[in-house]
C-alpha positions in Angstrom: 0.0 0.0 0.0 1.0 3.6 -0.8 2.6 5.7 2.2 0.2 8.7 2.5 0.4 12.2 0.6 1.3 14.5 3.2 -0.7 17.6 2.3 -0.8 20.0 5.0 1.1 19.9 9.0 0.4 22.3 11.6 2.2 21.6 15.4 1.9 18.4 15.7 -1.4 17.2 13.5 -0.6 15.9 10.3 -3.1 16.1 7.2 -3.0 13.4 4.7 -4.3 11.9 1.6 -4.6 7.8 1.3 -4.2 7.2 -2.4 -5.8 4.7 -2.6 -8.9 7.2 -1.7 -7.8 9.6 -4.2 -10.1 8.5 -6.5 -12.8 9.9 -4.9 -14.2 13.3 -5.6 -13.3 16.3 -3.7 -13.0 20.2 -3.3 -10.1 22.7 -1.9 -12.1 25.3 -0.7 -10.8 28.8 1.0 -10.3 32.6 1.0 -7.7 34.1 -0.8 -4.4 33.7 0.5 -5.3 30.5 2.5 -3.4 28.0 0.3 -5.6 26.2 -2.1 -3.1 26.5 -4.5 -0.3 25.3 -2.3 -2.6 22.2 -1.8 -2.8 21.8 -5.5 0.7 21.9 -5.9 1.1 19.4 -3.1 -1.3 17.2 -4.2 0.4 17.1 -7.3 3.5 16.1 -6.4 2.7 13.6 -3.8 0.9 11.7 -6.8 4.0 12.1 -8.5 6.6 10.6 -6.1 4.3 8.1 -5.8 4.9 7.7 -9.9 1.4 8.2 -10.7 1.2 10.4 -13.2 -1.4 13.7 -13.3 -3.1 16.5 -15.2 -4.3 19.7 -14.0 -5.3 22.8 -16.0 -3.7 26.1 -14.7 -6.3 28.8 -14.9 -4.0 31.6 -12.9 -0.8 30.5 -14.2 0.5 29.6 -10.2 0.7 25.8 -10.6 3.9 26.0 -13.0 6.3 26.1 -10.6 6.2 22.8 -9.0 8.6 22.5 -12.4 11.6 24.2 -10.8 13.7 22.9 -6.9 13.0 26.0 -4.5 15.8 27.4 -3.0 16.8 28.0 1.0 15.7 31.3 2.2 16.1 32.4 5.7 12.2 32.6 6.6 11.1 29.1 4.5 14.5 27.9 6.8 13.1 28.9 9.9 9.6 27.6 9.1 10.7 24.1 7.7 12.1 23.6 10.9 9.2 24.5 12.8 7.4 22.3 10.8 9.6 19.3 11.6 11.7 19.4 8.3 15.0 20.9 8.9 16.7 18.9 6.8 14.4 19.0 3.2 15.9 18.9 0.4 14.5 21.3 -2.8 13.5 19.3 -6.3 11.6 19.8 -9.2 8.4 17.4 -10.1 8.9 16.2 -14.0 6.2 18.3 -16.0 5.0 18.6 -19.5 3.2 21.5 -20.6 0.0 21.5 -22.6 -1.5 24.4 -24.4 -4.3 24.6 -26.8 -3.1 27.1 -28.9 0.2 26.5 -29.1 1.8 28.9 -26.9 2.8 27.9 -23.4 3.3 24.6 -24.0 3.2 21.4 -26.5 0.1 21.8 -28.7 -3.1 19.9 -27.3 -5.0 18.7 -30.7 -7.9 16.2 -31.7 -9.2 14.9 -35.3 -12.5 15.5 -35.4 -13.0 12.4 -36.2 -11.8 11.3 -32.4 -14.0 14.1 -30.8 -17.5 12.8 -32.8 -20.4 14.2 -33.5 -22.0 14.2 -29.8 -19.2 16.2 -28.5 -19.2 18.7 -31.2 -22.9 19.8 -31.1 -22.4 20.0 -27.3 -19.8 22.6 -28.2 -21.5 24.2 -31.3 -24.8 24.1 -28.4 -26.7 22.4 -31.7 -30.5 21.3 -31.3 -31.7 18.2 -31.9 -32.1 18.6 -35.3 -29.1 20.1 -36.2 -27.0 17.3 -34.3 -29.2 14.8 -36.5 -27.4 16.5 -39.4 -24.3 16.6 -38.0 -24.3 13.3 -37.4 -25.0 12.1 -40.8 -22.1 13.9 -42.1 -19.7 11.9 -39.6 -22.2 8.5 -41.3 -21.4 9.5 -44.9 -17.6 10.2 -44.0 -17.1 6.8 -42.0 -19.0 4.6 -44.7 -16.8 6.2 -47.3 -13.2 5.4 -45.8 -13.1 9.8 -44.9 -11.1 10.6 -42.1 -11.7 13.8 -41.0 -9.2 15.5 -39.5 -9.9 19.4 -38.6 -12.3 21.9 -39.5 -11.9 22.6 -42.8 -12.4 18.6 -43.8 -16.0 18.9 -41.5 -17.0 22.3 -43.5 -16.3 20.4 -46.9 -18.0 17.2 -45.4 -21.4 19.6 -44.2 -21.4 21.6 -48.4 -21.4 18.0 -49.4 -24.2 17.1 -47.6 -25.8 20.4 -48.5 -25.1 19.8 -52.5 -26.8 16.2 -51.9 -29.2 16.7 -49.9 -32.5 15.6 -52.3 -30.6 12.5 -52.0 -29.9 11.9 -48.4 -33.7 13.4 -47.4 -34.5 9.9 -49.6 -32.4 7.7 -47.4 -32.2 9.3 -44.3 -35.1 11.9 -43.8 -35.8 15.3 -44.1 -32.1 17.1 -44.3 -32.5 20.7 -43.9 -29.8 23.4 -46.2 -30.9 25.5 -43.0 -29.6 23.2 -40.4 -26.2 22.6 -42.2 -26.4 26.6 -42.3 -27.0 27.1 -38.7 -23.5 24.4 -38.3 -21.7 25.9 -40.6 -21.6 29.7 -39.1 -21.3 27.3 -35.4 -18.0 26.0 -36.9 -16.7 29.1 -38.0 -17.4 31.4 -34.8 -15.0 27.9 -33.3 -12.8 28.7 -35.6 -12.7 32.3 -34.7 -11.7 31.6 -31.1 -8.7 29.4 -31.6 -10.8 26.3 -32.8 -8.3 25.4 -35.8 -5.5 25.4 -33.7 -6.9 22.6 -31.7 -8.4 20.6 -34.3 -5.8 18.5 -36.1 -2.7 16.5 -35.6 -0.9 15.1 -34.7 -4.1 14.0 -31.7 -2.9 13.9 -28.9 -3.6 10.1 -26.7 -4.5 9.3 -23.6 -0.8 7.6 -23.3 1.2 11.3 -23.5 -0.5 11.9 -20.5 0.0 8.8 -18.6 4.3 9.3 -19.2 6.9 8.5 -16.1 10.1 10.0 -15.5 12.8 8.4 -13.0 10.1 7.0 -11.0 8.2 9.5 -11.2 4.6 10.6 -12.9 4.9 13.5 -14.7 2.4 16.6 -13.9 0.7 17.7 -17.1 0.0 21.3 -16.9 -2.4 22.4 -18.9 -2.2 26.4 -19.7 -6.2 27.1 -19.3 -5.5 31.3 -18.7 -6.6 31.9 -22.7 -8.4 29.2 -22.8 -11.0 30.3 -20.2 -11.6 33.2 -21.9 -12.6 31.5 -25.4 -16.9 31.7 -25.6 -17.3 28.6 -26.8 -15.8 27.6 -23.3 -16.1 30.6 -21.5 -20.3 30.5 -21.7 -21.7 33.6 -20.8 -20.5 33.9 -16.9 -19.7 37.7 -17.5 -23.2 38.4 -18.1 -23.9 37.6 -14.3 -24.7 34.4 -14.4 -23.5 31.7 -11.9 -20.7 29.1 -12.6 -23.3 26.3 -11.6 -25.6 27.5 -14.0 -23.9 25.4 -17.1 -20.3 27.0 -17.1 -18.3 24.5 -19.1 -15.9 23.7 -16.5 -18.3 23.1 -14.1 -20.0 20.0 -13.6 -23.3 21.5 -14.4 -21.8 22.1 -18.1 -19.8 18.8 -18.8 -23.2 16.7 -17.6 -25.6 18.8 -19.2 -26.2 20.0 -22.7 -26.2 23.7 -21.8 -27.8 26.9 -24.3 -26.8 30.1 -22.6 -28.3 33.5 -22.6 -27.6 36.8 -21.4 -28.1 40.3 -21.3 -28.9 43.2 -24.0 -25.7 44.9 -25.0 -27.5 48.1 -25.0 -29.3 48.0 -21.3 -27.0 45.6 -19.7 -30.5 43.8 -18.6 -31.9 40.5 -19.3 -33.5 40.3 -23.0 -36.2 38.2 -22.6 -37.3 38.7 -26.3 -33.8 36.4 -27.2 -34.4 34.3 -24.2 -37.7 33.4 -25.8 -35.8 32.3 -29.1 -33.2 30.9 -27.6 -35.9 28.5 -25.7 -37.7 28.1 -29.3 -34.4 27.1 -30.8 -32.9 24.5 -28.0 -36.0 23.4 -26.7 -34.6 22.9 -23.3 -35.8 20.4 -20.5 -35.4 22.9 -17.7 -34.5 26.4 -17.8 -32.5 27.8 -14.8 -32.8 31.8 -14.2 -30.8 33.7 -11.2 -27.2 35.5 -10.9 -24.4 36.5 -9.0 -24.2 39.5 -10.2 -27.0 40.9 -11.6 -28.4 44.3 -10.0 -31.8 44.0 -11.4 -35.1 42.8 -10.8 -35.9 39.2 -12.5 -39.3 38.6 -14.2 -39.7 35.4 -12.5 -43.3 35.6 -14.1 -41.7 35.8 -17.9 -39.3 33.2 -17.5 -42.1 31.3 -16.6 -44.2 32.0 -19.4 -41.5 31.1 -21.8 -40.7 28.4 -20.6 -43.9 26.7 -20.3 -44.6 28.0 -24.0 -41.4 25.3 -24.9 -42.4 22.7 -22.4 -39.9 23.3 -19.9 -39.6 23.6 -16.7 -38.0 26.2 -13.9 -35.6 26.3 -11.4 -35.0 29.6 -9.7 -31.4 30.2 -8.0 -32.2 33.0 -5.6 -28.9 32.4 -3.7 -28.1 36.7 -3.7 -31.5 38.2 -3.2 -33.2 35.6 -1.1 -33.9 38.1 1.6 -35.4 40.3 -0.2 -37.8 37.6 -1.7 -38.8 36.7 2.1 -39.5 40.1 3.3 -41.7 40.9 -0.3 -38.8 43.3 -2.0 -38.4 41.0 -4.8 -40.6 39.0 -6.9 -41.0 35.7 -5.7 -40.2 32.3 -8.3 -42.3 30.4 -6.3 -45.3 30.8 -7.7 -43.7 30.6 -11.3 -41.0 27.5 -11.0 -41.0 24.0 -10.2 -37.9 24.3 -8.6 -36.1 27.4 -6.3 -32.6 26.8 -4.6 -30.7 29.4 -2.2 -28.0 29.7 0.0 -29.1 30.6 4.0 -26.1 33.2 3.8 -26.0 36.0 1.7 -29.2 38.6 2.3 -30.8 36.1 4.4 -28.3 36.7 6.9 -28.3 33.0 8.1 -25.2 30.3 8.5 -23.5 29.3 5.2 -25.6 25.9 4.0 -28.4 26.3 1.5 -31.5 25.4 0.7 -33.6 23.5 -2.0 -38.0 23.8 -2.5 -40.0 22.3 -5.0 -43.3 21.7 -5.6 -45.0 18.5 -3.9 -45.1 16.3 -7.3 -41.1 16.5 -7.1 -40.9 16.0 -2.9 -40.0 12.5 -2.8 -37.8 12.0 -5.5 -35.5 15.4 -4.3 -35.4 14.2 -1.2 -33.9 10.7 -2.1 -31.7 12.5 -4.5 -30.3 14.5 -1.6 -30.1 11.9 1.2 -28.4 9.3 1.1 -28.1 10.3 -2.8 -25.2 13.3 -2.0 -25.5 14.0 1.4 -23.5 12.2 4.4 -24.2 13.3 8.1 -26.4 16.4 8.6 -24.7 19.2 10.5 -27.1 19.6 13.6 -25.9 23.3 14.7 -26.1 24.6 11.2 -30.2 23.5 10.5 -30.1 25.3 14.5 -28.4 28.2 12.7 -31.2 28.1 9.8 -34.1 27.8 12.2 -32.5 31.2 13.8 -32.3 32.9 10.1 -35.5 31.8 9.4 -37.1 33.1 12.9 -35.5 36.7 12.2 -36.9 36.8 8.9 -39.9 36.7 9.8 -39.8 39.6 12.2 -40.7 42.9 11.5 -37.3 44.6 11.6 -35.6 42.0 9.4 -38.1 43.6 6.3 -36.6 46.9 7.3 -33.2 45.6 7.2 -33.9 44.4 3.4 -34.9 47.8 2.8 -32.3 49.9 4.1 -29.6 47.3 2.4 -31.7 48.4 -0.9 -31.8 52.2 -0.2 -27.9 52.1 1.2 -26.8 49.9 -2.5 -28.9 53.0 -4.3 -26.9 55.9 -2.8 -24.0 54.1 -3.0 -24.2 53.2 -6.4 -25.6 57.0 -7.1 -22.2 58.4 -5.8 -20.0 56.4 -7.6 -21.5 57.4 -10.8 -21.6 60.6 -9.9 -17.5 60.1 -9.2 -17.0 59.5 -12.7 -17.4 55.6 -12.7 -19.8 54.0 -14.9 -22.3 51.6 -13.0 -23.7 48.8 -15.0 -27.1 48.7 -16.5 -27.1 52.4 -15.3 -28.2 51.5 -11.3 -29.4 48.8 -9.1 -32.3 47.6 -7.8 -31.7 44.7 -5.2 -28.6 44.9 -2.9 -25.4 44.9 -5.3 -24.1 47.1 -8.0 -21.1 45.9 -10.6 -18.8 48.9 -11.6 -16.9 49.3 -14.6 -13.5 50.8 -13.4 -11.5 50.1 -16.6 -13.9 52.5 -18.6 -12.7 51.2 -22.1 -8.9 51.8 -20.8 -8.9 54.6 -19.4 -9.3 53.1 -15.4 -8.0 50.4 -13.9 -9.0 46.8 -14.0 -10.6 44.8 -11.6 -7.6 43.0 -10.2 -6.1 46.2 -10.1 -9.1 48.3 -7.9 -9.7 45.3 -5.8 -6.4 44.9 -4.7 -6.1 49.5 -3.9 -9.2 49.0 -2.2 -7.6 45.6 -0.2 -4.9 48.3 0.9 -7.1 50.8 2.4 -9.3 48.0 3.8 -12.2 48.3 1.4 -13.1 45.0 0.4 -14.3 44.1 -2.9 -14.3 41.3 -5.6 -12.9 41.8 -8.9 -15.9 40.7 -11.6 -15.9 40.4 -15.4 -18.6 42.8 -17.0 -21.4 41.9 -20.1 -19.2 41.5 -22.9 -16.0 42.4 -21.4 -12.8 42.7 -22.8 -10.7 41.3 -19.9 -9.6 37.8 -19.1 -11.9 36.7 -15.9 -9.2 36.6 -13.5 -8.5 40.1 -14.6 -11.4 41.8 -14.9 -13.4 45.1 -16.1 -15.0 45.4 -13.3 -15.5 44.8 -9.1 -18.8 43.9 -7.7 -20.2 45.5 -4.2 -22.7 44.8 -1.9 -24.4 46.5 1.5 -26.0 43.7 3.5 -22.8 43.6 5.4 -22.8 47.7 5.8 -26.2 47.9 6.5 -25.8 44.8 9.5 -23.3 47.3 11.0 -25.9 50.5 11.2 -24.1 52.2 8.4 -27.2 54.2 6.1 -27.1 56.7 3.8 -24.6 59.0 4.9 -21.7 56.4 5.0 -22.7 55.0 1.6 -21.3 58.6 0.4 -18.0 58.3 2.2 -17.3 55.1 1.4 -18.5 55.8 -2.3 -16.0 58.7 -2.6 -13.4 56.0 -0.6 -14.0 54.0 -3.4 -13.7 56.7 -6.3 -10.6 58.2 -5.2 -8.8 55.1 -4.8 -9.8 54.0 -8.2 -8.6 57.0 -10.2 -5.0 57.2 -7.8 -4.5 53.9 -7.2 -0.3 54.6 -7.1 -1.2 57.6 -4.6 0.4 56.7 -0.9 -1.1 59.8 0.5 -4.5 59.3 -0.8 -4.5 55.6 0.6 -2.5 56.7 3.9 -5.7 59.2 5.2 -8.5 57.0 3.5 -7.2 53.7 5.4 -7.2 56.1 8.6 -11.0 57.2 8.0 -12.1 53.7 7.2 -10.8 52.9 10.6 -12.3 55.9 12.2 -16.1 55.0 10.2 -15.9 50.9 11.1 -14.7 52.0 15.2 -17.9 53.6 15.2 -20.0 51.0 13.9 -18.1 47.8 15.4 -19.4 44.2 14.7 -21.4 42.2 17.5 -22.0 45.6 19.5 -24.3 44.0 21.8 -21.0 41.1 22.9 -18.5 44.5 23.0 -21.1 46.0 25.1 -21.9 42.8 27.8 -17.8 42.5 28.0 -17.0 45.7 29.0 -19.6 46.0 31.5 -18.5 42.1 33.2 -14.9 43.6 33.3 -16.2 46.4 34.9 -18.2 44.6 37.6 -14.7 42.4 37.8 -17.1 39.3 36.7 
């Protein structure tokens, strides 16, 4: 039996891995900073001592350096040997590196013969019929001895089809010039976003990834920075849609044949005129409808009207605005979808878990699907926790909670525009804005204002923008929220500080002196509103008494 992957040490507990386990899924899970990356990386090259080889794509660019031995420094010193290592010696794991397009690594390539037609109308999002098509022209090209080996050979293959298709309607049914159409303009906005640098060879095999070097597996790395960003891949998560909501790297988008839609380039808002072709045109089995970063109010009402009209059913994510659905502030799904899921945190204030509804028909089988289908042991003091959320929402102070965190997200968002920074979709109606602070160049990005604001203690996430410009990890834009503020006591008068805070930090990012007084008057603003008051309060009087 493998000796176990040492992952992570602290005094004297040790973390580890049993490999024989490893093939069991998982998730590193943390804040920034709080080495999931480092996990990764360890992870990695247990696997590898261990002469098993691995792959891992590289989003960030961080994982590459498990490539190159470390080097002695007085501080990693003097931690080794509180860790217990004083003696480790610094190596380099054996790595290959893979890149789609050819540019930080060996080129990753398939025929598309290999990939087949199921795989390609899941990236070309085709409907039924079209995939029919699609699949005769891979029929054709088998039965006649055609390999085909990139795009250009499927294109040729598809006018063939076209040119012939009284012929093959005879044989095969009805083959629509409209449907090859609709493929043909798919493959070619692939082949605008890199799609003929991977399609070709010579294909890569499952054996140049399974290679061993010395004894030890070698870590593929695959380069995924660019790759994220193509649309094809990419889906439409800088609309404000949720990565669980059919983002191809999630599981919800390699399971599930996923048609995306977004929001008007114009308004910045839901179009529900496209949504309504877009349901026409896939014909999907369950629309799904919430965000992450959306500032405006959904028609729960109209996505349920469309998709009923396709024979479809609903599930709502209210995850962000949850307590404002509860207190009234919000449409409600309920009455609209078969299905509504939300997490207790967020605007509902409660512990982080979540919740899933459904109507009765469905009660059973969700049930089952969730115990002992995904779900070990229940966590007794967090359904406590949600019992506690749940009691405060119903009071009448926690509705005018929601609507202070709705008035506060208003002004703020008001003087930010009125800063010079350009609020998406022109304002917010729930409790978040997103901001555009690279204003076509001539700002900052995201990463950039997230990490001034970091340094004055303003705390914001970086965010993509509809239709931006910026690689995700990167960013046009950062997204805020008030439910925290608002907790704290802060109203409308703070929202203006800390919405000029924001502003001036934004346009002098490089400024010491601006970020030297605004750290001071965020800590003068958060002294006076302090978290848990009530606790600070009860302390100071028992030390006091002496109790």
């Amino acid at each position: 039996m493998a000796e176990p992957i040492l992952v992570a040490k602290r005094d004297e507990s040790e973390f580890k891995l049993l490999p024989q386990m490893a093939n069991r899924h998982g998730v590193v899970t943390g804040a920034t900073g709080t080495g999931k990356t480092v996990t990764l990386q360890k992870l990695a090259e247990g696997f590898s001592q261990l002469g098993v080889p691995v792959f891992v794509a590289d989003i960030k660019g961080d994982l590459s350096g498990i490539s190159q031995a470390g080097s002695m420094t007085g501080k990693v010193g003097e931690r080794l040997t509180q860790l217990g290592f004083p003696d480790a010696v610094f190596e380099g794991s054996p790595v290959t590196f893979w890149d789609v397009f050819g540019k930080e690594g060996h080129p990753l390539r398939a025929t598309i013969s290999e990939m087949g037609p199921l795989l390609i109308s899941r990236i070309l999002q085709l409907n039924e019929t079209q995939e029919g098509v699609l699949t005769l022209a891979f029929k054709i090209a088998d039965e006649n001895g055609l390999l085909l080996l990139d795009l250009k050979d499927l294109q040729q293959m598809l006018m063939f089809v076209a040119e012939n298709a009284s012929e093959f309607t005879t044989q095969y049914g009805n083959v629509s010039k409209a449907s090859v159409g609709a493929i043909q303009r798919g493959l070619l906005q692939l082949e605008q976003q890199g799609g003929h640098t991977f399609f070709g060879e010579p294909a890569v095999r499952l054996e140049d990834f399974m290679q061993t070097l010395g004894g030890k597996g070698v870590v593929n790395i695959l380069a995924a920075d660019e790759l994220i960003n193509s649309p094809k891949l990419y889906s439409t998560f800088s609309h404000g849609g949720h990565l669980t909501h059919g983002h191809p790297l999630n599981f919800s988008g390699l399971n599930y044949k996923v048609a995306d839609y977004g929001v008007d380039r114009e308004t910045e808002q839901i179009n529900y005129a496209d949504l309504q072709r877009i349901a026409e045109e896939s014909r999907p089995k369950l629309l799904i409808c919430g965000a992450s970063a959306y500032p405006r109010t959904i028609d729960f009402e109209r996505i349920g009207e469309i998709a009923r009209s396709v024979g479809a059913m609903v599930m709502a994510d209210i995850a962000h605005i949850a307590g404002l659905v509860a207190v009234g502030l919000h449409p409600s799904p309920v009455p609209h979808c078969e299905f509504v899921t939300t997490t207790t945190h967020k605007t509902l204030r409660g512990p982080r878990a979540g919740l899933a509804m459904c109507r009765e028909e469905f009660a059973k089988d969700l049930d089952r699907r969730v115990f002992p289908g995904i779900q070990g042991g229940p966590l007794v003091h967090i359904i406590a926790a949600k019992a506690v959320a749940f009691g405060e929402a119903l009071r009448p102070d926690f509705k005018e909670y929601q609507q202070q965190v709705i008035v506060n997200a208003k002004i703020l968002a008001d003087t930010l525009a009125n800063a010079g920074l350009r609020i998406v979709s022109g304002g917010t109606d729930n409790h978040l804005m997103l901001v555009d602070v690279y204003l076509d160049g001539k700002g900052i990005t995201g990463k950039e204002a997230e990490k001034a604001l970091d340094e004055v203690h303003i705390t914001v996430n970086k965010n993509t923008i509809p239709f931006d410009t910026q690689k995700p990890f990167v960013a046009s834009g950062i997204r805020i929220g008030t439910p925290a503020l608002t907790t704290r006591g802060m109203k409308e008068d703070e929202m203006k500080s800390i919405g000029n805070w924001i502003a001036e930090v934004i346009h002098s990012p490089d400024s010491d002196e601006v970020k030297t007084r605004i750290r001071r008057e965020v800590a003068q603003l958060t002294a006076r509103f302090p978290m848990y008051p009530n606790r600070l309060k009860r302390n100071a009087s028992e030390a006091n008494t002496g109790s």
